[in-house]
N, C-alpha and C positions, 0 to 999 in steps of 0.2 A: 727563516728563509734558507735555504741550500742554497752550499756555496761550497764550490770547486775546489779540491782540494790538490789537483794538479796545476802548474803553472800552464796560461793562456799564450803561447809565441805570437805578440802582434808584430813584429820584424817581417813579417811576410807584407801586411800590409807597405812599408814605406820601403819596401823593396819593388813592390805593386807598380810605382811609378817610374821606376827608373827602366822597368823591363822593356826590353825592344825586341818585337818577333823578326826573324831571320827569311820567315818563309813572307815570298810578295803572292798576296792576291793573283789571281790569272784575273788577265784585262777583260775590258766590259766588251759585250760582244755588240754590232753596232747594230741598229735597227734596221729593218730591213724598208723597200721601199713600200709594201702594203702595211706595215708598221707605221709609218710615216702617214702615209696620207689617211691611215685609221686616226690619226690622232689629229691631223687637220681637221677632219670633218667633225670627230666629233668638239673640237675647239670650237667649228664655225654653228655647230647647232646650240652649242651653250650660251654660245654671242647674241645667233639668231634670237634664242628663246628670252635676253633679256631685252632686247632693242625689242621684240615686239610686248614683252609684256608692259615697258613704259610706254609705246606709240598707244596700245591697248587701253593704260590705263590715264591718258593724258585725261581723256576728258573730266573724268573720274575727279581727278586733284584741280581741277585748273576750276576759280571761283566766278559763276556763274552774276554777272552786274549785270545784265538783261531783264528790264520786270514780267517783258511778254511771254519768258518761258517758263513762269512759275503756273505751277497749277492749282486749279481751287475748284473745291467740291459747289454743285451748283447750290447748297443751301448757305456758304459764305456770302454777303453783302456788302462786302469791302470796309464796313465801318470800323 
C-alpha cells in the first residue's frame, strides 16, 4: 500500500472547534405581505386537500354491518 511519506498536520482539525467567525450574517429580510398570505393559502389547500380526502374516504374504511346492502349476482340462492 502507499503510504505518505510527509507528516499529515491534524492540529487543524481540533483547532476546527474552537474557531469563532468575527463576520455576523446580515439579518433575515422579513417576508413581505403577498409572501404571507402566499403561504396561508397554500397551508390552507394542504389542509383542505387532507380533511377532504378523509371525509372522501370515510365511507371507504368505515365497516359496512347492513345485510341489505351486499350484493349478489342473480345465480346466488342464498344457500
Amino acid at each position: 500500500m502507499f503510504r505518505r511519506r510527509e507528516p499529515v498536520p491534524f492540529a487543524f482539525i481540533a483547532e476546527a472547534e474552537k474557531f469563532r467567525s468575527n463576520v455576523t450574517p446580515p439579518p433575515r429580510e422579513r417576508a413581505t405581505a403577498g409572501q404571507l398570505v402566499g403561504r396561508a393559502l397554500i397551508g390552507l389547500t394542504v389542509v383542505a386537500g387532507l380533511v377532504g380526502s378523509v371525509i372522501l374516504g370515510m365511507p371507504a374504511m368505515s365497516a359496512d354491518q347492513s345485510p341489505a346492502r351486499t350484493q349478489h349476482s342473480e345465480a346466488y340462492d342464498g344457500r
